[in-house]
Backbone as CSV, one residue per row, in Angstrom:
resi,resn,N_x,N_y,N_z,CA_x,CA_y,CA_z,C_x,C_y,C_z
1,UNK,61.497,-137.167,62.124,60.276,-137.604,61.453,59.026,-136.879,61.970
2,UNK,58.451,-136.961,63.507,57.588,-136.009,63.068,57.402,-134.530,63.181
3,UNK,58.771,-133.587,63.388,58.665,-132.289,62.738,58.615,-132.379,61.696
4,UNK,58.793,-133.076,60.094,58.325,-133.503,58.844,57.051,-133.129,59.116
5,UNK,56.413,-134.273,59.597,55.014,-134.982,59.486,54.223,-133.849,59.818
6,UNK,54.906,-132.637,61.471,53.673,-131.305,61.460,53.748,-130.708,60.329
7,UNK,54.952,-130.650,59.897,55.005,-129.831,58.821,54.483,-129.811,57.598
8,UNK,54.638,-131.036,57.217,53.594,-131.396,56.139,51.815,-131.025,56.807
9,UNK,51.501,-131.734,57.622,50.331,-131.380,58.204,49.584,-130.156,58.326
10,UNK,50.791,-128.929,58.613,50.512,-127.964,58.489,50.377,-127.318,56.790
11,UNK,50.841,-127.804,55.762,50.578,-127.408,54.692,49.561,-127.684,54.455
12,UNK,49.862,-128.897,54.322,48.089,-129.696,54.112,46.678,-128.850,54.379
13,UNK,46.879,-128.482,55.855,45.916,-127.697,55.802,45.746,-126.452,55.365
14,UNK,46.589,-125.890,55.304,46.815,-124.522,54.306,46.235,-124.709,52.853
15,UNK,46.487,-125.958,52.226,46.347,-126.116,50.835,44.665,-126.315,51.015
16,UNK,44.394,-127.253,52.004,42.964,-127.322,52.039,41.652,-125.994,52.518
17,UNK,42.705,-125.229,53.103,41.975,-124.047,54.053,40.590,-123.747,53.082
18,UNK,40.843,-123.022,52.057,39.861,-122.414,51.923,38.459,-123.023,51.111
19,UNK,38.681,-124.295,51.239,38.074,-125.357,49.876,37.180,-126.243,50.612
20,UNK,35.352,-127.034,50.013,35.224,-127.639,50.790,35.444,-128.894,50.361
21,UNK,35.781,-129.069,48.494,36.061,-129.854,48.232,37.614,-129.650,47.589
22,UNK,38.445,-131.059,47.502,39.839,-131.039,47.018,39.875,-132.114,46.435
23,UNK,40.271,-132.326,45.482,40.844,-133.068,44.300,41.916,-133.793,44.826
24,UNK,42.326,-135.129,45.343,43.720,-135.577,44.974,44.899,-135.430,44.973
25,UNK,43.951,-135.192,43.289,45.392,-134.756,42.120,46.216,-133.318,42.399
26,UNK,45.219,-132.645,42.808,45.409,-131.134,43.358,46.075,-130.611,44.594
27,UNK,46.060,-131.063,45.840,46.315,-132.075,46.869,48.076,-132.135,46.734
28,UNK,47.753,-133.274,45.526,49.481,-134.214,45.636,50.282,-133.147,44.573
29,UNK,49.848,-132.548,44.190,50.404,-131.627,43.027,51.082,-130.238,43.924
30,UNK,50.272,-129.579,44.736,50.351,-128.781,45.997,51.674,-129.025,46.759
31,UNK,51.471,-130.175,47.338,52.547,-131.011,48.419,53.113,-131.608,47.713
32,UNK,53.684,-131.823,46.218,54.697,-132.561,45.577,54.925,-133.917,46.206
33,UNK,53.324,-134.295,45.893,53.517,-135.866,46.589,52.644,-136.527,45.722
34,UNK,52.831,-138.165,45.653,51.835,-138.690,44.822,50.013,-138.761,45.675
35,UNK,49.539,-139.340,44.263,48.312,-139.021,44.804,47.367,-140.183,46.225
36,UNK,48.637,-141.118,46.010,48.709,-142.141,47.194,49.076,-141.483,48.600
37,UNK,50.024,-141.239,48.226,50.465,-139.889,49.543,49.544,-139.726,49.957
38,UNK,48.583,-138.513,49.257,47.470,-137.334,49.216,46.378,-137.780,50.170
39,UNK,45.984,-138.988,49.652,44.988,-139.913,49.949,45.391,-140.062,51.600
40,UNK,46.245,-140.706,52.188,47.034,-141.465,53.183,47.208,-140.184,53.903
41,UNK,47.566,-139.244,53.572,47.278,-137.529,54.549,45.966,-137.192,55.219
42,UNK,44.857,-137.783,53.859,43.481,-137.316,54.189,43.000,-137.998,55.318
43,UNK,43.651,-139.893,54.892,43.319,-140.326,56.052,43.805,-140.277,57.700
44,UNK,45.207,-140.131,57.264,46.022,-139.946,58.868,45.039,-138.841,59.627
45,UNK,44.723,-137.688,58.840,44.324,-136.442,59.289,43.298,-136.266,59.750
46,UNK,42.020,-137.032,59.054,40.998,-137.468,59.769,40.900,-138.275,61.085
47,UNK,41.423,-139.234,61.167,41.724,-140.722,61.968,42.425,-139.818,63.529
48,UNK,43.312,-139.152,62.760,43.923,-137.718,64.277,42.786,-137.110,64.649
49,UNK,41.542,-136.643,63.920,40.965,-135.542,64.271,41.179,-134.223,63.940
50,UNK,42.234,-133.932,63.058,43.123,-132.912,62.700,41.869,-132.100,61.926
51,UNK,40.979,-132.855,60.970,40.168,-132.115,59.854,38.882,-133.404,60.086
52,UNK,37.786,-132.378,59.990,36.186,-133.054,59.905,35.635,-133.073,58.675
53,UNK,36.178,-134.216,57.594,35.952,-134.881,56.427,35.848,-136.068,55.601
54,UNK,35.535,-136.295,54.698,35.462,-137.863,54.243,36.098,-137.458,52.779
55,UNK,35.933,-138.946,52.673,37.226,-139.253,51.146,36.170,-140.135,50.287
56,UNK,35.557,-138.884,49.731,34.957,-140.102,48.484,36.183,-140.768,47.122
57,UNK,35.933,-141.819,47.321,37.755,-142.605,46.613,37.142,-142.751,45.598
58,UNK,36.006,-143.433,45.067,36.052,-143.060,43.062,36.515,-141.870,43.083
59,UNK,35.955,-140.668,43.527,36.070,-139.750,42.391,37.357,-139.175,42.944
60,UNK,37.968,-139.852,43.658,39.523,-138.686,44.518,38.669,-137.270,44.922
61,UNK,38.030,-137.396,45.709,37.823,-135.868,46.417,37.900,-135.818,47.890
62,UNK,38.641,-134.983,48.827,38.265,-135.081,50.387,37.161,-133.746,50.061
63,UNK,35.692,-134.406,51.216,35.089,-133.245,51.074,35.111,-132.565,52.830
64,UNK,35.182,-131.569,52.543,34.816,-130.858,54.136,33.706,-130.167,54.731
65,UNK,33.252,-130.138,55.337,32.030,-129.875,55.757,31.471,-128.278,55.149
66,UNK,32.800,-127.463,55.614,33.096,-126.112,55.766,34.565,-125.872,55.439
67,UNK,35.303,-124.590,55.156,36.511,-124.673,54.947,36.923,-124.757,55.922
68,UNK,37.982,-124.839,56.043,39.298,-124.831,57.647,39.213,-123.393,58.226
69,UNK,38.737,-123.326,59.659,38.358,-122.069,60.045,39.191,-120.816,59.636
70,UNK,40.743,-120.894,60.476,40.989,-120.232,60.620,41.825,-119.152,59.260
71,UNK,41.905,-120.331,58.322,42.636,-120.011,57.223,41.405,-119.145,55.979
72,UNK,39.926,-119.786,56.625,38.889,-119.225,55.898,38.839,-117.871,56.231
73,UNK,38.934,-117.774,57.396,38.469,-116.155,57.936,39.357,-115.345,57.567
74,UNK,40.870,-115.407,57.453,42.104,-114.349,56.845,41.580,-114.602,55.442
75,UNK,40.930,-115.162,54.613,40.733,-115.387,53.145,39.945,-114.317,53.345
76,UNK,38.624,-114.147,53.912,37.410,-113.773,54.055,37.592,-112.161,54.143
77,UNK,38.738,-111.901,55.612,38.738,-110.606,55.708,39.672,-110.061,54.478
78,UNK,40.747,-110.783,54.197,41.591,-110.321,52.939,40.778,-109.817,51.501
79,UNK,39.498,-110.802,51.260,38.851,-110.186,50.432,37.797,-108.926,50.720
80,UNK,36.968,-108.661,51.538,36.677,-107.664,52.219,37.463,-106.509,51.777
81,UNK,38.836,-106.658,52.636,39.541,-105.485,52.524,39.706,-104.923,51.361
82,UNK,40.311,-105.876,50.496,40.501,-105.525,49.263,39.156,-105.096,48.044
83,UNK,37.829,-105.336,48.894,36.952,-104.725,48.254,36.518,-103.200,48.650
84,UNK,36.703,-103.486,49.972,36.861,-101.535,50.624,37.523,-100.413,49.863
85,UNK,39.190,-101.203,49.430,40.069,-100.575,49.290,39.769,-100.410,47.666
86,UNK,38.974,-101.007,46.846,38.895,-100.634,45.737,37.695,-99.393,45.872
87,UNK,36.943,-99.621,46.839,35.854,-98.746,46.677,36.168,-97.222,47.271
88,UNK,37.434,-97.147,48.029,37.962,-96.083,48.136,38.521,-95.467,47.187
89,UNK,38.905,-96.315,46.158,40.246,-95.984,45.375,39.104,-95.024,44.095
90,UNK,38.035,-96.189,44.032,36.783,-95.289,42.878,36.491,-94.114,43.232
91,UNK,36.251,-94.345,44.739,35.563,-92.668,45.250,36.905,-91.622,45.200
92,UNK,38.051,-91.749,45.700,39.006,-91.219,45.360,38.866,-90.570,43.510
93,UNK,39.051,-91.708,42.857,39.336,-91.422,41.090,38.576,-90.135,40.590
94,UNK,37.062,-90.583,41.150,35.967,-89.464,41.047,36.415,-88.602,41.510
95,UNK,36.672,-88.203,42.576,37.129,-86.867,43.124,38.156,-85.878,42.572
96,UNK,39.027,-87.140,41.958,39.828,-86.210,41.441,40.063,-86.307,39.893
97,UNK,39.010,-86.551,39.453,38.814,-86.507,37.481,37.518,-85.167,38.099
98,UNK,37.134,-84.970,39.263,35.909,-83.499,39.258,37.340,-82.330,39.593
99,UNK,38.559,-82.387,39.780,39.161,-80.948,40.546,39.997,-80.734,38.681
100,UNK,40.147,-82.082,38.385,41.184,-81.909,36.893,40.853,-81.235,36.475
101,UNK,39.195,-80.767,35.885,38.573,-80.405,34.640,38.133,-78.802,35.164
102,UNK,37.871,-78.702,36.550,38.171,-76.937,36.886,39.290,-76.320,36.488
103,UNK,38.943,-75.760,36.084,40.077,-74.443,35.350,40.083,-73.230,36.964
104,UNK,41.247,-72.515,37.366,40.859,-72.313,38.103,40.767,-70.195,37.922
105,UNK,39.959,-69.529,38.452,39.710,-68.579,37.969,40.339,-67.498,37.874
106,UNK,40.934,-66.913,37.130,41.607,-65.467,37.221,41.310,-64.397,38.056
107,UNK,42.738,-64.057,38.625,42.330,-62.950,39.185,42.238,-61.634,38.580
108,UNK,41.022,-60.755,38.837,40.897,-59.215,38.153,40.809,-58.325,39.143
């Protein structure tokens, strides 16, 4: 039972990482759990100390202050990278739609 329970725990926060708000429904849909579950995670998890958030219950949302650090920052640099790597890929394209269109010169 509780290698389950990290385990779930550990999704949980994965699903929550990058978000400051979460839905529930979204939540229990994620972890294939009901939205009673969902709820009862938010609270165990708080009540541990695990995550620094509250549960507004009309509307089903846990909100978080900030996202979950560590899962924010691999989001953060992952997008980064992948904006570098497009901006290489443009400067690259250019470079080589300028060598296509040289013809290159005969020798006499």
């Amino acid at each position: 039972e509780p290698l389950i329970q990290a385990f779930r725990m550990t999704k949980f926060r994965s699903v929550c990482a990058p978000f400051t708000q979460v839905r529930l429904s979204y939540l229990a849909k994620e972890m294939n759990i009901s939205e009673e579950e969902a709820e009862q995670m938010c609270v165990t998890a708080i009540l541990e100390g695990s995550i620094d958030a509250l549960i507004d219950q009309p509307a089903k949302v846990l909100l978080l202050p900030e996202p979950l650090s560590a899962d924010a920052d691999r989001s953060a640099a992952l997008l980064e990278w992948s904006r570098q790597m497009a901006e290489r890929f443009n400067t690259l394209s250019r470079g080589t739609r300028k060598f296509s269109h040289e013809r290159p010169e005969s020798a006499t």
